[in-house]
N, C-alpha and C positions, 0 to 999 in steps of 0.2 A: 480639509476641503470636502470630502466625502464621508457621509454617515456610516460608519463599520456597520453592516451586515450581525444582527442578533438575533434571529428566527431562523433555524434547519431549512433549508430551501426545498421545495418539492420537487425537485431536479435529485436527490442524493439518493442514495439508492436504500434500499428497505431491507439490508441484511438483519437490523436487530430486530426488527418487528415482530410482537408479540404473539401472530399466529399459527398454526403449524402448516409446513410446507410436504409436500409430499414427494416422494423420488421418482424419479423415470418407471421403477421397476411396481410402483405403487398405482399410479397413473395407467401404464400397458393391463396393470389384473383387473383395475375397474373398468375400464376399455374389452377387455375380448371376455369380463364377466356379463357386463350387457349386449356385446355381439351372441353370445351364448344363451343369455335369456330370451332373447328375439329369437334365437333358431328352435328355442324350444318354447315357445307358444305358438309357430307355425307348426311347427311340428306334432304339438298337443291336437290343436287343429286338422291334424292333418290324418289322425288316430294313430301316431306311430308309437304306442308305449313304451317299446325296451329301446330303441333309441333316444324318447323321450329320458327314461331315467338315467340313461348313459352321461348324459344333456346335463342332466339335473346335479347327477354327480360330481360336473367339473365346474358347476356355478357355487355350487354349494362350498366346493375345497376352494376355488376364488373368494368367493365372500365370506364365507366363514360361519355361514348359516343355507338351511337347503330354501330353495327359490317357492316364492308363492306358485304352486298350478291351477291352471282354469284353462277348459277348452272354450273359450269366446269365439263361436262361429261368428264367421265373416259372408258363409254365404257366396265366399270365393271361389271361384273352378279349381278343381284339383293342379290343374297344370302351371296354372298362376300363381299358387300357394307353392308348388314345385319349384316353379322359376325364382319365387321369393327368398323361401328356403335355402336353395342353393345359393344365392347370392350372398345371404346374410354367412354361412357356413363360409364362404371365401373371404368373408371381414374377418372372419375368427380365425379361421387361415394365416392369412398376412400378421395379425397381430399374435398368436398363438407363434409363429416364426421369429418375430421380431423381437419376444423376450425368451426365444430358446424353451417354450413348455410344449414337449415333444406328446404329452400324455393328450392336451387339448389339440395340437398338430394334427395327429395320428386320426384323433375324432372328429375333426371338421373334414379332412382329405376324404375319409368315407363318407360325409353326409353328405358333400359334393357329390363322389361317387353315385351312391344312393339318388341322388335325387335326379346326376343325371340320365342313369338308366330310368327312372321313371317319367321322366321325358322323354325318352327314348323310345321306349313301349305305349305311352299314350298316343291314341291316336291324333293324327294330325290336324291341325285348326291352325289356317293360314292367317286367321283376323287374330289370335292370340300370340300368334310366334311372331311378330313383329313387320314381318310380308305385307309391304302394298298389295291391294288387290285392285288388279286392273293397272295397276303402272309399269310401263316399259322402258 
């Protein structure tokens, strides 16, 4: 009554498939290896060199080769580049946490630190820190 079914239906799932798959733990190094390269072209930017190569050291043991540098000014306020910085250092954070690499951990918790005393110590700019001006 019914034609049998003789074509693999695109509904079945692709365990034999020809191409290489990559693990959780492969996926998290290429992950907080680019959070890491972000924190260190802000940071190139930002002229901080020995934390720059600290940077550079833990991209390089992630990828398995050391990271291209260039300081690419942006022409951005220091405190901006600050605020960036630190943010990008908290992606590396979470992810540095989440596959247990204590060595990358340890390095972003301080570039947090770092950056946010240098916020701290800059002076203040209410149109930069996120503050309405004029709204009550």
């Amino acid at each position: 009554m019914y034609e049998p079914i003789r074509t693999p239906s695109v509904h079945s799932p692709a365990d034999d498939a020809d191409f290489p798959h990559r693990s959780r733990e492969e996926e998290l190094d290429i992950q907080l290896a680019g959070h890491l390269a972000a924190l260190l072209a802000v940071t190139d930017e930002l002229g901080l060199g020995a934390a720059g190569d600290r940077i550079a050291e833990q991209v390089a043991r992630l990828r398995g080769a050391p990271p291209a540098r260039h300081a690419a000014l942006t022409d951005a306020a220091p405190a901006a580049l600050h605020r960036r910085a630190h943010a990008l250092a908290g992606r590396a954070l979470v992810v540095a946490a989440s596959r247990a690499d204590t060595t990358a951990a340890i390095l972003s918790a301080q570039r947090m630190d770092a950056h946010t005393e240098a916020l701290a110590s800059a002076p203040a700019d209410t149109a930069a820190s996120g503050q309405l001006v004029g709204a009550h």
